[in-house]
C-alpha positions in Angstrom: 22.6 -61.2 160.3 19.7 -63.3 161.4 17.8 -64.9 158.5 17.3 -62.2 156.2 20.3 -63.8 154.1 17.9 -67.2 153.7 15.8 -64.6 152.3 17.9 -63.2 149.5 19.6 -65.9 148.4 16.5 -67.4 147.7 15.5 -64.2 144.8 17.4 -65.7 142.6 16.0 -66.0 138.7 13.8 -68.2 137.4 15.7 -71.4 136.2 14.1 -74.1 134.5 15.0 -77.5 136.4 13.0 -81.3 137.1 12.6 -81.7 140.3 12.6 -85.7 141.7 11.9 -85.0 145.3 9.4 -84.0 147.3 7.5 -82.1 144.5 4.3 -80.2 144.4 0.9 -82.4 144.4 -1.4 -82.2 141.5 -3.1 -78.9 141.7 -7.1 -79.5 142.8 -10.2 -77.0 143.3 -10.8 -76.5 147.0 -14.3 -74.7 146.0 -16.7 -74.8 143.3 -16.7 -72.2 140.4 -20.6 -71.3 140.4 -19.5 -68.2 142.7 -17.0 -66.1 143.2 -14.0 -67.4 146.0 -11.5 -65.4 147.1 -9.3 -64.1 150.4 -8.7 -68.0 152.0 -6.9 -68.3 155.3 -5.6 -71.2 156.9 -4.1 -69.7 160.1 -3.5 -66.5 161.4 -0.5 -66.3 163.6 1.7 -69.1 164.4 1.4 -72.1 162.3 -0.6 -75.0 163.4 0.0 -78.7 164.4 -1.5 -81.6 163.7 -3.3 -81.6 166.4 -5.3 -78.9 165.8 -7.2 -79.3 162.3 -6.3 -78.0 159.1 -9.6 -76.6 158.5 -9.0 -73.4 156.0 -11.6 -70.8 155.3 -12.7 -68.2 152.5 -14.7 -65.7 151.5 -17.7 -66.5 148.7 -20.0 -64.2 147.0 -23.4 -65.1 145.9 -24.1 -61.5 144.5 -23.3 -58.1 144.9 -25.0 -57.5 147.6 -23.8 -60.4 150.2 -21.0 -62.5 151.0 -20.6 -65.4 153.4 -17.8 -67.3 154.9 -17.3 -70.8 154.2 -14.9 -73.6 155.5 -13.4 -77.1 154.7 -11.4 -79.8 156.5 -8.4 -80.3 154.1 -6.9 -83.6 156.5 -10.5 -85.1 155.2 -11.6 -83.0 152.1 -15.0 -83.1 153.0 -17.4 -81.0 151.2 -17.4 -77.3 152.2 -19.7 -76.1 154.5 -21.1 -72.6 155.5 -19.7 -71.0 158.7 -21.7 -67.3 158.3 -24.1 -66.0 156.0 -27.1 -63.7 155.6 -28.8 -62.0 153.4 -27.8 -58.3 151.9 -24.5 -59.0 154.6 -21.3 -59.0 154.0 -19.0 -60.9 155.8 -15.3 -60.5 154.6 -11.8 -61.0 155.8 -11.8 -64.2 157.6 -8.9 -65.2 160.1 -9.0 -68.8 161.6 -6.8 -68.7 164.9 -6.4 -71.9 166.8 -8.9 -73.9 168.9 -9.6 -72.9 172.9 -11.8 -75.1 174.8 -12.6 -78.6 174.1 -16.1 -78.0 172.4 -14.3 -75.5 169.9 -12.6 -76.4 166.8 -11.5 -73.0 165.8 -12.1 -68.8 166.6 -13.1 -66.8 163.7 -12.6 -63.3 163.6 -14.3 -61.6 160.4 -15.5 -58.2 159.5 -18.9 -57.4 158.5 -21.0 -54.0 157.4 -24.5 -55.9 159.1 -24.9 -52.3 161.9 -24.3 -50.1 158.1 -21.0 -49.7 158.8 -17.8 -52.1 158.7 -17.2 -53.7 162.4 -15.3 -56.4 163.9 -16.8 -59.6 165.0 -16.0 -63.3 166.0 -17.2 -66.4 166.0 -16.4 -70.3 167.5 -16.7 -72.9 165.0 -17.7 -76.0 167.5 -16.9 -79.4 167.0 -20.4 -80.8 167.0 -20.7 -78.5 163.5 -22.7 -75.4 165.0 -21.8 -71.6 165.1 -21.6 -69.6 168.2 -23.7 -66.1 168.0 -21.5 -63.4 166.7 -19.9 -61.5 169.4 -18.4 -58.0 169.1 -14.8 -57.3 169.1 -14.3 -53.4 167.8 -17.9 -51.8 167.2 -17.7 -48.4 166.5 -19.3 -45.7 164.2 -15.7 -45.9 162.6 -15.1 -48.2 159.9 -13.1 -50.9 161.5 -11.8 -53.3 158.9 -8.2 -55.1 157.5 -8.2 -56.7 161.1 -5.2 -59.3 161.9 -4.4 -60.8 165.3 -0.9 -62.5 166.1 0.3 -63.1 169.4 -2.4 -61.6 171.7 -2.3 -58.1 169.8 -4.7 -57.5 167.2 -3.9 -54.7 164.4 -6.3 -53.0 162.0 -7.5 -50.3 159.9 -9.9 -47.1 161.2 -10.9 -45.1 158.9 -7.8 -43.8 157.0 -5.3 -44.6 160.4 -3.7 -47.8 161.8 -4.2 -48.9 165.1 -3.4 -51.8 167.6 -4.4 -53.4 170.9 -3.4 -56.2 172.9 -6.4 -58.0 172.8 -7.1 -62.1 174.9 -8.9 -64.6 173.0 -10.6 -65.3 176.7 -11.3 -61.9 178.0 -11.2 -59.1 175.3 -9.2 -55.7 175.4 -8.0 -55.1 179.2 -10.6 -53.8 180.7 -10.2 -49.3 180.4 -7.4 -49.8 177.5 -7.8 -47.8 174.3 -6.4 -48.9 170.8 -2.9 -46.9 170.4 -2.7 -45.1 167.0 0.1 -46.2 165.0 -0.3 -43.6 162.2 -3.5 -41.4 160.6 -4.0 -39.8 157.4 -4.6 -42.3 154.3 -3.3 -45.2 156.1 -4.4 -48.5 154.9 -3.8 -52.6 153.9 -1.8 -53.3 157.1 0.7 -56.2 157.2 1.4 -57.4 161.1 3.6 -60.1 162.0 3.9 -59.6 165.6 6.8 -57.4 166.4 6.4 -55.5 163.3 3.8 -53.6 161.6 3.8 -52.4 158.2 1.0 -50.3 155.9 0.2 -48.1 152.9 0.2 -44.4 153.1 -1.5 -42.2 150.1 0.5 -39.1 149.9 -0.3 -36.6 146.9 -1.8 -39.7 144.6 1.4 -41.8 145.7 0.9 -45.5 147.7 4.0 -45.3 150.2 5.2 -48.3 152.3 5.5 -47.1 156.7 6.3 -49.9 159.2 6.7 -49.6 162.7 8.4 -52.0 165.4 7.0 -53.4 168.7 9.4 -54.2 171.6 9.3 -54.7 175.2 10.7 -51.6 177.1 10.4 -51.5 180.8 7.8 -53.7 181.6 5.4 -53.2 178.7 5.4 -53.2 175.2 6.3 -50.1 173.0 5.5 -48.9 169.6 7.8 -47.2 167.6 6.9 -43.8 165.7 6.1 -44.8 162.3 9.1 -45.2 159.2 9.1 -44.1 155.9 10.3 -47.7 153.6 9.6 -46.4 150.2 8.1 -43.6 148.4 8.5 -44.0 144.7 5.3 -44.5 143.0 2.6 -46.8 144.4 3.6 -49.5 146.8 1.2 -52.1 147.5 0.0 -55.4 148.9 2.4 -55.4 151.4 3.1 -59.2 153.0 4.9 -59.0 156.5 6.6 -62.6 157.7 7.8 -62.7 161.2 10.2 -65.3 161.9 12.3 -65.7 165.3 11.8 -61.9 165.4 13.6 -61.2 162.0 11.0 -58.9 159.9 10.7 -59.6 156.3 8.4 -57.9 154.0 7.5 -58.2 150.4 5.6 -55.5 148.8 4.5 -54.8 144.8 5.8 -51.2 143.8 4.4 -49.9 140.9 6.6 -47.6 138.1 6.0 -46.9 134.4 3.0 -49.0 134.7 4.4 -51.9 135.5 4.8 -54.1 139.0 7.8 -55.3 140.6 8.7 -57.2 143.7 10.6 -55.2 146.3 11.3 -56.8 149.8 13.2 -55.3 153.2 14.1 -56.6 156.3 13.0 -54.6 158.9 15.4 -55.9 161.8 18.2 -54.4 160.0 16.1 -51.5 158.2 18.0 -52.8 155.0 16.1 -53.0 151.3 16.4 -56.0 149.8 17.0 -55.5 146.0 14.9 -58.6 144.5 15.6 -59.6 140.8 13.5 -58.3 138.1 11.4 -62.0 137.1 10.3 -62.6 133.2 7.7 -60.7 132.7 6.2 -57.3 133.3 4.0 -57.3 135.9 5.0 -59.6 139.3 2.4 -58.9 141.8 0.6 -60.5 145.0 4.1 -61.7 147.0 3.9 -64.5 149.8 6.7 -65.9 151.5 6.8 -68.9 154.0 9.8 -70.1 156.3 9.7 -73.4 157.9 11.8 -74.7 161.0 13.0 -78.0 160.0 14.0 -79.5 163.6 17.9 -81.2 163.2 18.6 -83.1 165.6 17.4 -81.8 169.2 18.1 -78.8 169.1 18.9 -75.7 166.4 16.4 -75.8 163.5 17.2 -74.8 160.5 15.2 -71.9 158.6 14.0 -72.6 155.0 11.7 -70.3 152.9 9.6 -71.2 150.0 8.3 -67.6 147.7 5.1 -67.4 145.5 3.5 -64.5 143.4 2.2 -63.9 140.4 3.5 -62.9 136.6 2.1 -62.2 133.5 5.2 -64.1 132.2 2.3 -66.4 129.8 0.6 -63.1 128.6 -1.8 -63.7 131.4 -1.1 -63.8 135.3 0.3 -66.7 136.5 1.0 -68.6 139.9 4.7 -69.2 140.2 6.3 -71.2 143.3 9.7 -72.5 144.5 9.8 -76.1 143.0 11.4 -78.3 146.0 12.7 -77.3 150.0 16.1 -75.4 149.2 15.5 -75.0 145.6 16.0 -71.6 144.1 14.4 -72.3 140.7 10.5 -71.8 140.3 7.8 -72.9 137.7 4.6 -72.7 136.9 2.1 -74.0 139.4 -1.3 -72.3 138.0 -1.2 -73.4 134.4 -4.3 -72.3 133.1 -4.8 -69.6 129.8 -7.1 -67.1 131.8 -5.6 -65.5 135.2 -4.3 -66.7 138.3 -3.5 -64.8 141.1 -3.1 -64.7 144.6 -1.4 -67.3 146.0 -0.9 -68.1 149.5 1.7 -70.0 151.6 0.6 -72.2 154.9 2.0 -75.0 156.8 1.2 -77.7 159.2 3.5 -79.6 161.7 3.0 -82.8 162.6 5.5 -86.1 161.6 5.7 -84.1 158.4 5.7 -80.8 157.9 2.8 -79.7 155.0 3.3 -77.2 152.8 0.1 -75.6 151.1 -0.3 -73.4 148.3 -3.7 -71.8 147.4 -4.6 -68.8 145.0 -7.6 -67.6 143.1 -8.2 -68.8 139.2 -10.6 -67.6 136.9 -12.7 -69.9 135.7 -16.3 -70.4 134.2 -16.2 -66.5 134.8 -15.9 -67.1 138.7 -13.0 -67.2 140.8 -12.1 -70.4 142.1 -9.9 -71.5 144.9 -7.1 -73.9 144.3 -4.9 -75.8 146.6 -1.7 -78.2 146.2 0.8 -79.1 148.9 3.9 -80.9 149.3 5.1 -82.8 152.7 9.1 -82.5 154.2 9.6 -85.8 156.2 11.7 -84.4 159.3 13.1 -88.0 160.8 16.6 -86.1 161.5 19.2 -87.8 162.8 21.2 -86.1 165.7 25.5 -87.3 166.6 24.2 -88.8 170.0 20.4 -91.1 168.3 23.0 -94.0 168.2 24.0 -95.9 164.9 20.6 -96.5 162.5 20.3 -97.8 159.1 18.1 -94.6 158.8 20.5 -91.7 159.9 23.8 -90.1 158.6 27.3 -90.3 161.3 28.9 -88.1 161.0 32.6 -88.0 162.6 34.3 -86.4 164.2 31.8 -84.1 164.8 32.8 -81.1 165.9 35.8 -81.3 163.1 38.6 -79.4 162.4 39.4 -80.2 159.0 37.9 -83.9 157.2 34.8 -85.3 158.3 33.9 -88.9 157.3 29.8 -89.1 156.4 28.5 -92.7 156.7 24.8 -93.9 155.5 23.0 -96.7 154.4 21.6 -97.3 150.5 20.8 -100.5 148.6 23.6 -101.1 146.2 23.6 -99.2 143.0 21.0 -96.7 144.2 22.1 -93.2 142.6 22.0 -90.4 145.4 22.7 -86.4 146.0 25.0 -85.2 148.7 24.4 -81.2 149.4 26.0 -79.6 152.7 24.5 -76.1 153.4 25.5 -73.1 155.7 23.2 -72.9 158.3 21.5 -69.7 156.7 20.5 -72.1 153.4 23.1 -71.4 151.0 24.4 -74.5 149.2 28.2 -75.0 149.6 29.0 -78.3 148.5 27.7 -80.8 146.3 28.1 -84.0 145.0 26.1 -86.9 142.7 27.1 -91.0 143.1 25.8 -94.4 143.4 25.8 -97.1 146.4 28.9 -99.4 145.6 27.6 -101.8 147.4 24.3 -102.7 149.7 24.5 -101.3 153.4 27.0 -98.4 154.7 28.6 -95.7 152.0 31.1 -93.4 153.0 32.0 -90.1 152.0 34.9 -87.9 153.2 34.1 -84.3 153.5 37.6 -81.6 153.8 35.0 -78.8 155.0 35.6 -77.3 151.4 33.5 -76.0 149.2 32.4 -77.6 145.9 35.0 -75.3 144.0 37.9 -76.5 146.8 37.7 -73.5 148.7 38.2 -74.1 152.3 34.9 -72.9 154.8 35.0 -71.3 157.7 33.9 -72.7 161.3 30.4 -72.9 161.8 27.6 -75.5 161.9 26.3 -77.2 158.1 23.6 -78.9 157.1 24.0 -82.3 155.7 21.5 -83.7 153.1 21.4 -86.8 151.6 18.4 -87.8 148.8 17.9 -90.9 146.6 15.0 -92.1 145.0 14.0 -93.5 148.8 15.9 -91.8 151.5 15.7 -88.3 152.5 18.6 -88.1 155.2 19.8 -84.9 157.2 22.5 -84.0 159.7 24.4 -81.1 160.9 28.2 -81.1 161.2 30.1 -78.0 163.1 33.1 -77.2 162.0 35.5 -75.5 164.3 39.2 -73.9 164.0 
């Protein structure tokens, strides 16, 4: 069923655990805490590569009556600079969408109330430090805000209704095209991954959860009519992740005053029942799944979760602790509130994971940031034999597969074998007998002796020093 299992076996409960690999950096403030910070974005739509900057952006208020947008190069952490700003303006909302052009480092799309009323606008960050002049993108007498573009189609909120448009980063709407209306009538908040689209709807005082899908139909793209997902009670922040098509959503649904996480995946129009966390209110859910490449070909789908919980007595940030771990812990840490947070990632010879969120401090909000980097030099059956890589043979197997590896003698080191939708099947703890090749034999079973069925694993190997992966395909 797609990846939507990844997704619930990961809601599993909290479990307190130490983790020795690949852990979370020392939390540090991105901004300062003279003024409020809040709503940062990294990237809107795909992730980005190392080629293209990791320059992450935010709102900051200065008083009540203004806002600006400010930026900061987190490759260099150089000190933040100012992207827009004016006086008794507010501009809000900012999504950072990849470089196009040479002279450009990123597009900015924002909103902003400068005509009176709330319209949509963009800007080019360039690389010599300078700001293009704002240039329109929805201008209406309508209120045009909650704006999010993925995959040349932009979605966002009119008034009280939800609409979208394909919309080019080079030339605009199509020229004579009209935003189509995805729903009207207290619609707002929407969530858009880029094949799905998902929103609040106030209906006699309650906050109900409506998606629709977008597929290609006979030469164009299609809308669906709109879907009820939930009605009970108030249902908000909804966070829509779009991965090789597969929908998933989190949302916050609020009963007998208190918040719970709720989630659904919207490929298979299936609710997702997600544990009740310590706690009584878990609010602001974000979800992440990263392609880690195996080999040359098939990468496999991992997802990390953050939200907040009052767990402490106060809101706090919690986070999965390490790649494939199912336990979470504390990442905030502070005694006044935290809340939130927000997944990103960046490819390059690593893949980055970052994790920012809003804290209260010095009676500001503050924005802080920690990451953690997955190495992803994967071995593949035909790179050859490497001290580096696992061999695995034969591979395909029908029964026992031997595992070969190299680790300095008397190294301690984990063995895990997963199913290719992340759910840990077999594992096993020992030491290096001796410097240069170990073996293990594997009899496709699982860690309780239970024979698997055909399919292809995932083979990890950790020590203090080697992170090692592999895939092995069993067949009948």
């Amino acid at each position: 069923m797609k990846y939507f299992v990844i997704y619930c076996s990961l809601f599993l409960f909290i479990q307190t655990c130490s983790a020795q690999f690949f852990t979370w950096t020392q939390p540090v403030p991105l901004t300062d805490s003279l003024h409020n910070n809040t709503n940062c974005s990294l990237q809107e739509g795909d992730p980005i590569t190392s080629s293209d900057p990791a320059y992450v952006v935010w709102e900051l208020w200065s008083d009540t009556v203004s806002t600006a947008i400010y930026g900061r190069n987190l490759t260099t952490m150089e000190d933040p600079f100012e992207i827009l700003s004016q006086q008794g303006v507010h501009f809000r909302n900012p999504k950072r969408v990849p470089a196009w052009g040479g002279s450009i480092l990123f597009t900015l799309f924002f909103e902003t109330d400068m005509n009176g009323n709330w319209d949509i606008y963009r800007v080019e960050y360039l690389m010599d430090g300078t700001v293009s002049d704002p240039a329109p993108v929805c201008v209406t007498p309508a209120d045009e805000r909650n704006f999010q573009y993925t995959e040349g189609v932009v979605v966002w909120q009119r008034n009280d209704g939800i609409v979208a448009q394909e919309y080019d980063l080079f030339s605009g709407f199509p020229p004579g095209s009209q935003p189509e209306v995805l729903d009207s009538g207290g619609c707002r908040n929407p969530a858009f991954s880029g094949y799905f689209c998902a929103w609040e709807k106030v209906v006699n005082n309650d906050s109900q959860a409506w998606f629709a899908s977008r597929e290609y139909f006979s030469g164009q793209w299609v809308w669906s009519s709109p879907v009820m997902i939930d009605s009970a009670s108030q249902n908000t922040h909804l966070f829509l992740e779009d991965f090789i098509t597969s929908g998933n959503l989190l949302w916050q649904e609020k009963a007998d005053n208190l918040f719970r996480l709720k989630g659904m995946n919207l490929d298979y129009n299936e609710i997702l029942e997600v544990p009740d966390f310590p706690g009584f209110n878990n609010e602001d859910p974000w979800f992440l799944t990263v392609a880690i490449p195996v080999g040359l070909s098939n990468p496999f789908p991992f997802t990390f979760l953050t939200w907040a919980s009052d767990s402490t007595g106060n809101m706090e940030v919690y986070v999965n602790e390490t790649l494939w771990d199912p336990s979470f812990f504390n990442i905030s840490d502070h005694p006044l509130d935290d809340l939130n947070p927000r997944l990103f990632s960046v490819y390059g010879y690593t893949i980055r994971i970052y994790l920012t969120w809003e804290s209260f401090r010095n009676d500001h909000w503050q924005i802080w940031i920690t990451h953690q980097d997955i190495p992803i030099g994967i071995s593949d059956q035909d790179t050859g034999n490497r001290s580096d890589e696992i061999q695995a043979y034969p591979n395909p197997s029908s029964g026992k597969t031997t595992l070969e590896f190299e680790l300095p003698k008397g190294e301690p080191y984990r063995l895990e074998i997963f199913t290719s939708t992340g759910n840990l099947v077999y594992a096993i703890e020992g030491e290096a007998m001796g410097s240069g090749k170990q073996r293990v034999v594997w009899e496709a079973r699982n860690t309780q002796g239970t024979s698997l069925p055909s399919g292809i694993y995932l083979v990890k190997i950790r020590s203090d020093n080697t992170f090692l992966l592999d895939k092995v395909i069993l067949q009948d």
